[in-house]
py3Dmol code that shows the C-alpha trace and the ligand (Angstrom):
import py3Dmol

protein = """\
ATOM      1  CA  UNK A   1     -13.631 -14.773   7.631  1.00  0.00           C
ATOM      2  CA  UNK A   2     -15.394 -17.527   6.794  1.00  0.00           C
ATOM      3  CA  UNK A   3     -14.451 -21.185   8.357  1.00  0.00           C
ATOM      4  CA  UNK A   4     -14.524 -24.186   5.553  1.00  0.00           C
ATOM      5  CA  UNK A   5     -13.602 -27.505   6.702  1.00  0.00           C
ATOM      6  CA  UNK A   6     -11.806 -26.477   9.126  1.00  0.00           C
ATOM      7  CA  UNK A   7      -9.440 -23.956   7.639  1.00  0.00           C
ATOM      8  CA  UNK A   8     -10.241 -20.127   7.477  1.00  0.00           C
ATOM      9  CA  UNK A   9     -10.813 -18.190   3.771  1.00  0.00           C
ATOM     10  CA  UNK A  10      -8.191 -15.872   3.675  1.00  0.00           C
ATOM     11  CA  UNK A  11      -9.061 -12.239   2.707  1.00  0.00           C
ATOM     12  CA  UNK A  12      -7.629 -11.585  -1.351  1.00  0.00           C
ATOM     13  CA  UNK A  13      -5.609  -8.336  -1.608  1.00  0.00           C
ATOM     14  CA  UNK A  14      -4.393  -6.629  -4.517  1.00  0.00           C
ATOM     15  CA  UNK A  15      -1.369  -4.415  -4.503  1.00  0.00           C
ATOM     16  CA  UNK A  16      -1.088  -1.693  -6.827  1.00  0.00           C
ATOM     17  CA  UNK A  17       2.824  -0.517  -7.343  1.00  0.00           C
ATOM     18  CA  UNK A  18       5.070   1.758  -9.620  1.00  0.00           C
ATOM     19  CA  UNK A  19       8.727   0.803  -8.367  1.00  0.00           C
ATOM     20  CA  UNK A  20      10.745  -0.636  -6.404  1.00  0.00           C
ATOM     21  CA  UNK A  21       8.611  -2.603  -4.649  1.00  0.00           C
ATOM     22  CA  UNK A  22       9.830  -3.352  -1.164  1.00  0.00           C
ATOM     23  CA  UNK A  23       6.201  -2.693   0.670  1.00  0.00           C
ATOM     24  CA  UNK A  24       4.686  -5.418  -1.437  1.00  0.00           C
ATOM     25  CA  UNK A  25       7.520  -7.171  -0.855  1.00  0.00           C
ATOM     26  CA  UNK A  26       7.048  -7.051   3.121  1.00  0.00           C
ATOM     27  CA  UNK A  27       3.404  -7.550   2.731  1.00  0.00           C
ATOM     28  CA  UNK A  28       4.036 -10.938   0.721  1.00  0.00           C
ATOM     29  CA  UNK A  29       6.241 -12.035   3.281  1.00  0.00           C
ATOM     30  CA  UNK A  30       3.403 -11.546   6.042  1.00  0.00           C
ATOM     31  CA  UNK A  31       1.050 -13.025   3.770  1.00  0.00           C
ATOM     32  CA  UNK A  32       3.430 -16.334   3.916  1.00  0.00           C
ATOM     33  CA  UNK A  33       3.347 -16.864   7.742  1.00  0.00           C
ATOM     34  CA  UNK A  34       1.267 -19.126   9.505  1.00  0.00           C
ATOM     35  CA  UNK A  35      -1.343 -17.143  10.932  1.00  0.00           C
ATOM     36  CA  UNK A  36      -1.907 -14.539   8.222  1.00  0.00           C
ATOM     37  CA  UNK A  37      -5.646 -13.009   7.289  1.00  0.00           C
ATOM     38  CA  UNK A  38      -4.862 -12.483   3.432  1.00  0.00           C
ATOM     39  CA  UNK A  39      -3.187 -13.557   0.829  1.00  0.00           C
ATOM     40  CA  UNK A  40      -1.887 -11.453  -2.427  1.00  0.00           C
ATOM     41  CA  UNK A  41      -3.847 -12.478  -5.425  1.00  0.00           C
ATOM     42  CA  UNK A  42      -3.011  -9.681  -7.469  1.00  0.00           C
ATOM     43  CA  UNK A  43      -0.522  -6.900  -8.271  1.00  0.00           C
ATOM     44  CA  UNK A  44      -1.219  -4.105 -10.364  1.00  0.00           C
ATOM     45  CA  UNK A  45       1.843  -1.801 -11.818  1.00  0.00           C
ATOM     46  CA  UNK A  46       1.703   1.186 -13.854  1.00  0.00           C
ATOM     47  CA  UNK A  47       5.385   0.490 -14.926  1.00  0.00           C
ATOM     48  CA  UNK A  48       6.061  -2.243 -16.624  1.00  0.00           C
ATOM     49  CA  UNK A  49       9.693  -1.795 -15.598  1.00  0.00           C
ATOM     50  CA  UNK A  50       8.828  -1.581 -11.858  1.00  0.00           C
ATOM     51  CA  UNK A  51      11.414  -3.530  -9.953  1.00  0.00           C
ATOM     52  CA  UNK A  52       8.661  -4.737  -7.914  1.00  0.00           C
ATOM     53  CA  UNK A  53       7.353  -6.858 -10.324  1.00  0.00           C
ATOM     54  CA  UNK A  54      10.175  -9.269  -9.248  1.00  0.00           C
ATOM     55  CA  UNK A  55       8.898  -9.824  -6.240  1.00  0.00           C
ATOM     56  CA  UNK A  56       5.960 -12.099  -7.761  1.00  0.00           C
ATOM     57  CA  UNK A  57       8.241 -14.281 -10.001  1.00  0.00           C
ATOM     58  CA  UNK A  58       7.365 -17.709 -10.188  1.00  0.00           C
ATOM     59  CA  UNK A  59       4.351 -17.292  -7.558  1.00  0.00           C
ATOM     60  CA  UNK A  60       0.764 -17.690  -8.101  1.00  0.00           C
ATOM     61  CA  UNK A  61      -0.062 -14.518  -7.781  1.00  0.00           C
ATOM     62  CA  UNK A  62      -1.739 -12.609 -10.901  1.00  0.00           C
ATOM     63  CA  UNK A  63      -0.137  -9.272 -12.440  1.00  0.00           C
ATOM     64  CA  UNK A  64      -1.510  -6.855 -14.625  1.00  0.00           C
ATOM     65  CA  UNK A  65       0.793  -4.055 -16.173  1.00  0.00           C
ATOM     66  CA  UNK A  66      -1.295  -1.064 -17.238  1.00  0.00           C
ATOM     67  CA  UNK A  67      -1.907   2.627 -16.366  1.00  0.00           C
ATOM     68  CA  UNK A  68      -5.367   1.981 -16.122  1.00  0.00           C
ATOM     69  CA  UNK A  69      -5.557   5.346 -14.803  1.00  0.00           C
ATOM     70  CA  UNK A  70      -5.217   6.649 -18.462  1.00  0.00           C
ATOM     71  CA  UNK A  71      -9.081   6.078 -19.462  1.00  0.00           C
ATOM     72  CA  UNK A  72     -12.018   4.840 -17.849  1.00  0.00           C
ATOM     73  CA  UNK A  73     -12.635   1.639 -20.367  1.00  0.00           C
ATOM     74  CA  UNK A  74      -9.119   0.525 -19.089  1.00  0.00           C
ATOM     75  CA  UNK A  75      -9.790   1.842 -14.663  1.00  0.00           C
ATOM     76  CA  UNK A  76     -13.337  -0.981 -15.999  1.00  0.00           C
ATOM     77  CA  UNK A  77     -11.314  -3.378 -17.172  1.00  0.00           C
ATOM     78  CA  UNK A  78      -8.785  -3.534 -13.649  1.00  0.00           C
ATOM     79  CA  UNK A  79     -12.338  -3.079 -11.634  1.00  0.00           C
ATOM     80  CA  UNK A  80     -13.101  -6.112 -13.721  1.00  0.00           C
ATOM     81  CA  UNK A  81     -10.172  -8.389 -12.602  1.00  0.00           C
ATOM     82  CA  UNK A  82     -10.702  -6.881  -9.161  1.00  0.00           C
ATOM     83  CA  UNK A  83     -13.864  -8.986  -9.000  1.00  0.00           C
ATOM     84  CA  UNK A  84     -13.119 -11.760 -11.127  1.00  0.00           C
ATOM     85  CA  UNK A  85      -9.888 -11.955  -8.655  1.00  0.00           C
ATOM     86  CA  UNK A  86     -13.044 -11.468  -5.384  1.00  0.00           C
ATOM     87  CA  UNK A  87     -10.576  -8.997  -4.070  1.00  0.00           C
ATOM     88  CA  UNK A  88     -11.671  -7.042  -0.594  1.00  0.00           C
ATOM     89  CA  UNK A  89      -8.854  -5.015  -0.233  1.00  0.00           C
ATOM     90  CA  UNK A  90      -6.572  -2.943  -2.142  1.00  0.00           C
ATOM     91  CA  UNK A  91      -3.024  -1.905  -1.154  1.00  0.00           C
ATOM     92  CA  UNK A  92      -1.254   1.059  -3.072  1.00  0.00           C
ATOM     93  CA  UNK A  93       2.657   0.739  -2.222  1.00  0.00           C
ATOM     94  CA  UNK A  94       4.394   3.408  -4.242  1.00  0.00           C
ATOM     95  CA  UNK A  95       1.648   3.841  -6.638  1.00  0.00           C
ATOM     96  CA  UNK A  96       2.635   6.899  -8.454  1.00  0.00           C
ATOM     97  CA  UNK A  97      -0.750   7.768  -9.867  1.00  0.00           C
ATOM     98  CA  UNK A  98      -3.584   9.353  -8.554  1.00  0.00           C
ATOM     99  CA  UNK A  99      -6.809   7.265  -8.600  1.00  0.00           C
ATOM    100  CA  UNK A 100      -9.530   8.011 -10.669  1.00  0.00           C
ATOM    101  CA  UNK A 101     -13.062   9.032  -8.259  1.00  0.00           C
ATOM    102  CA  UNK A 102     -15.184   6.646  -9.909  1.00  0.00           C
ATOM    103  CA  UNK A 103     -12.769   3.940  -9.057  1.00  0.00           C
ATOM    104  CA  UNK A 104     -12.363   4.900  -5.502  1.00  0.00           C
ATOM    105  CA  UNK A 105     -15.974   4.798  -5.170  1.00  0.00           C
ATOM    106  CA  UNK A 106     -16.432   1.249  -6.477  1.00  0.00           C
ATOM    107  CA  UNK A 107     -14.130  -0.329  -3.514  1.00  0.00           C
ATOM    108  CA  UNK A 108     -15.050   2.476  -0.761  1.00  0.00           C
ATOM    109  CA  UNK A 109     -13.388   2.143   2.549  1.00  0.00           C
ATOM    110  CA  UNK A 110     -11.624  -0.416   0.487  1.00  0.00           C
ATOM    111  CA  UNK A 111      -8.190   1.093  -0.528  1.00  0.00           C
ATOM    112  CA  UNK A 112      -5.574   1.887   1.513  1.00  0.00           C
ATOM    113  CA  UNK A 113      -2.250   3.768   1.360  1.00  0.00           C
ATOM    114  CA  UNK A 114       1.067   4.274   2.895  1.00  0.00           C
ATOM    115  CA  UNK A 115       2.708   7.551   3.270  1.00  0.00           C
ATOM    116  CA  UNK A 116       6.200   8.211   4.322  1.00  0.00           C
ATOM    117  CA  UNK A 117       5.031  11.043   6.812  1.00  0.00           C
ATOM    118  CA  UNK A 118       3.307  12.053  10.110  1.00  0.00           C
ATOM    119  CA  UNK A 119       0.390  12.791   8.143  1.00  0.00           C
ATOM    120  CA  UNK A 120      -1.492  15.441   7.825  1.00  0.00           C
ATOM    121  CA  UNK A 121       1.661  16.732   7.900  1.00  0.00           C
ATOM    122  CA  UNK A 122       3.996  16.490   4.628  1.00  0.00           C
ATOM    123  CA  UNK A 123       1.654  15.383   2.225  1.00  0.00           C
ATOM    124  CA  UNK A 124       2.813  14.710  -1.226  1.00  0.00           C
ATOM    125  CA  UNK A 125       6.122  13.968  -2.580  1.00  0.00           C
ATOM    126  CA  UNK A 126       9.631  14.601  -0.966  1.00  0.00           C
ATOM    127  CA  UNK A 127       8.867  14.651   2.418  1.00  0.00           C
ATOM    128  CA  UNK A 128      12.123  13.438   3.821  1.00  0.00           C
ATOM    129  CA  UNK A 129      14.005  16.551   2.823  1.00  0.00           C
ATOM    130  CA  UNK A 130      11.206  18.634   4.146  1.00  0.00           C
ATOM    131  CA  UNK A 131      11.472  16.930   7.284  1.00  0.00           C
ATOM    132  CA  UNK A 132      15.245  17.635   7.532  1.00  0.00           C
ATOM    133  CA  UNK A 133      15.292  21.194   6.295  1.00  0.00           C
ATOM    134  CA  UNK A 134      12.282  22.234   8.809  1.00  0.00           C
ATOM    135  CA  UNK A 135      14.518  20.102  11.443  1.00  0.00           C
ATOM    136  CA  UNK A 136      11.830  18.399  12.378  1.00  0.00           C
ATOM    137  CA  UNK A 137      12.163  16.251  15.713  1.00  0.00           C
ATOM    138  CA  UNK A 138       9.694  13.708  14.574  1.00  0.00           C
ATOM    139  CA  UNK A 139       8.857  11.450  11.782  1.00  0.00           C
ATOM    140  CA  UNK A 140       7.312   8.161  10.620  1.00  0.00           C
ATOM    141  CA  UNK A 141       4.699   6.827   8.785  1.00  0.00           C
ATOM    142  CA  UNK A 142       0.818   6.451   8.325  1.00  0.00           C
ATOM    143  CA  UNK A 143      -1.699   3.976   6.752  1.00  0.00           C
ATOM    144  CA  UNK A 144      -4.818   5.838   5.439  1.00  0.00           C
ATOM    145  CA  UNK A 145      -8.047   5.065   3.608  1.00  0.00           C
ATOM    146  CA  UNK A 146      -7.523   6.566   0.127  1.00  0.00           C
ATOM    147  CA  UNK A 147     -10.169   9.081  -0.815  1.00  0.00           C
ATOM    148  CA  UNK A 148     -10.202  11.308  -3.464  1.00  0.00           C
ATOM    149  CA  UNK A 149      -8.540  14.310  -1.745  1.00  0.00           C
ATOM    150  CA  UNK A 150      -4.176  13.390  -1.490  1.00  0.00           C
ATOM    151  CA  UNK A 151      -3.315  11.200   1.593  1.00  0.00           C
ATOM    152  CA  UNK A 152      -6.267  13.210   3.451  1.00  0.00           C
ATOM    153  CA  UNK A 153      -8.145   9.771   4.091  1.00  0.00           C
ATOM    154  CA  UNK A 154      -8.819   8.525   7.544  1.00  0.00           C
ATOM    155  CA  UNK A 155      -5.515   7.257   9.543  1.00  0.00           C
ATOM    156  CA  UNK A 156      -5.393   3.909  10.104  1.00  0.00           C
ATOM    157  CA  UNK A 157      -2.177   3.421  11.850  1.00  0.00           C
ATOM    158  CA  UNK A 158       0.588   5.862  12.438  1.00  0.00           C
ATOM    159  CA  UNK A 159       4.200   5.259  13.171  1.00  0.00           C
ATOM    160  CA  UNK A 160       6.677   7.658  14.953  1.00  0.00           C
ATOM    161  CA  UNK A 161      10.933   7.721  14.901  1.00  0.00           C
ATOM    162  CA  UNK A 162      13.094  10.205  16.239  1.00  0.00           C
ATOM    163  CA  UNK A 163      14.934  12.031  13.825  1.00  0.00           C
ATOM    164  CA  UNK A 164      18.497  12.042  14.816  1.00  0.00           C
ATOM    165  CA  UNK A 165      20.627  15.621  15.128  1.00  0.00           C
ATOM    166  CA  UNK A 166      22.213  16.408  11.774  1.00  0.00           C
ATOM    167  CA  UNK A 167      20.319  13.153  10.103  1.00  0.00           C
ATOM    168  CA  UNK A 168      20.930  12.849   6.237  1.00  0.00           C
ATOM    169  CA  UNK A 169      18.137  13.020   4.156  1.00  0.00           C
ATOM    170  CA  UNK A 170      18.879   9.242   2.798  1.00  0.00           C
ATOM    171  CA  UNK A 171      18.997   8.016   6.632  1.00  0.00           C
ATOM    172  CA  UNK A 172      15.684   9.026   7.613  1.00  0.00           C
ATOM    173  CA  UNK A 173      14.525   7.884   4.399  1.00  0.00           C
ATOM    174  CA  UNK A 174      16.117   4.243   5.345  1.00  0.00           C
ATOM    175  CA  UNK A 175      15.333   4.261   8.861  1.00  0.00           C
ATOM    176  CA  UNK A 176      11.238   5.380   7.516  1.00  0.00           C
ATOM    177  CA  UNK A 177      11.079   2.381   4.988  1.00  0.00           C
ATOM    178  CA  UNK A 178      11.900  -0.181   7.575  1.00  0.00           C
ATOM    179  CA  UNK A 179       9.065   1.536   9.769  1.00  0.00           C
ATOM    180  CA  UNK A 180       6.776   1.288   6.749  1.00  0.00           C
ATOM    181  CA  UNK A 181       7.873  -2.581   6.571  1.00  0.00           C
ATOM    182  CA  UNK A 182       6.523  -3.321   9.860  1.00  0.00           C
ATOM    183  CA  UNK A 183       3.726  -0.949  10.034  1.00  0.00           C
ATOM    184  CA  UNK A 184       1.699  -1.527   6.420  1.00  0.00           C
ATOM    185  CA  UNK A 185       0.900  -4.964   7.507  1.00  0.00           C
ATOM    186  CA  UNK A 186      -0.169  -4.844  10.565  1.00  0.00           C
ATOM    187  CA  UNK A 187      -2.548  -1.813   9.318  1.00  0.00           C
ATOM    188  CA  UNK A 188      -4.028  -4.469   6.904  1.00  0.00           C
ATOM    189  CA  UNK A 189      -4.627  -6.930   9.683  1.00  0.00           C
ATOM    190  CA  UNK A 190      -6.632  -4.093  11.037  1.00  0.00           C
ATOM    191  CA  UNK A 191      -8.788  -3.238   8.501  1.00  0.00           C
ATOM    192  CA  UNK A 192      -9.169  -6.557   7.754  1.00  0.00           C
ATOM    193  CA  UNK A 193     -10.429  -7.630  11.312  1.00  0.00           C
ATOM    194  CA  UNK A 194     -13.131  -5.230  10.932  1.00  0.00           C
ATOM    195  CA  UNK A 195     -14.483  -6.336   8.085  1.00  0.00           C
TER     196      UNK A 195
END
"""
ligand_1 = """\
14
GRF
C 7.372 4.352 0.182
O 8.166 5.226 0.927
C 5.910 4.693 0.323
O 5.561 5.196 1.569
C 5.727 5.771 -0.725
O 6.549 5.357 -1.806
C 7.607 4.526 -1.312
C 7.491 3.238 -2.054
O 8.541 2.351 -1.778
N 4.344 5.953 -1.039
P 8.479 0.844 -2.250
O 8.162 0.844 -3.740
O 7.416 0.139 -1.466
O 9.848 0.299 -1.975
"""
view = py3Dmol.view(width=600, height=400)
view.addModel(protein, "pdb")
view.setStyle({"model": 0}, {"cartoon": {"style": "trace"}})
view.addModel(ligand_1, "xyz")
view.setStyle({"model": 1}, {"stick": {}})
view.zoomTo()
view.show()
């Protein structure tokens, strides 16, 4: 981080969503407090519709709605902004789409991810349910570097909860997302103090 008159350049993130939203939501509320490393220049959604996209109203914060991951002139043209926007790190919260290789190689060791699991275990979708119906005593969450094989990437930071006897589905969904809340920044204040 570089120091200019006084005050420190904060690190610009982009966050690349599909829905709801409520990861980027948390990380823009970090972002706000005092003694944060980054700020969110830029949100990317594949949805227009995504209910995250509220979450940026009326702040100066850049959005681009495409699914860039449709056809490499349009993956050039986010990598573009990416730049233009001097953005070192990219969050995917609830990005629905798998990344195209050349773009993970143009930000390596640059992306990150959060996956509603004790990864490696329960990659992929609907992993609450097949934590429940394995009875499972254990879950949580992990941060990983995105590479091109499906949250396989190095682990960054991993949370664990108990899962309670006879737990609903929806419950350990709710009690994981508030785990995700706390964990996905302070994963991003790790990567970023080792840049
Ligand atoms: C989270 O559970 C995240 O781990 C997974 O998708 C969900 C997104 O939720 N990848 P939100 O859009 O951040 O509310």
């Amino acid at each position: 981080m570089k120091k200019l008159n006084g005050n420190f350049d904060k690190f610009n993130l982009a966050v690349f969503i599909s829905g709801r939203g409520s990861n980027l939501k948390s990380i823009l509320d970090h972002s706000f407090k005092k003694n944060s490393l980054y700020q969110v220049k830029l949100v990317v959604s594949n949805k227009k519709n995504a209910k995250g996209l509220l979450a940026i109203r009326n702040k100066n914060i850049k959005k681009l709605v495409v699914d860039f991951t449709k056809s490499k002139s349009l993956g050039n043209k986010v990598l573009v902004k990416l730049k233009e926007e001097k953005i070192k790190l990219i969050c995917l919260a609830g990005f629905m789409k798998i990344l195209p290789n050349y773009f993970i190689k143009s930000y390596k060791g640059k992306i990150i991810n959060i996956h509603p699991s004790l990864l490696p275990k329960y990659k992929g979708l609907n992993t609450h349910k097949r934590v429940a119906l394995n009875n499972e005593k254990f879950t949580g969450c992990t941060v990983h570097y995105v590479n091109k094989k499906l949250d396989a990437g190095k682990i960054i930071l991993q949370k664990k909860i108990k899962v309670k006897k006879n737990e609903s589905v929806r419950s350990i969904q709710k009690r994981v997302l508030k785990l995700e809340h706390k964990t996905y920044y302070k994963a991003i204040k790790k990567v970023l103090s080792s840049f």
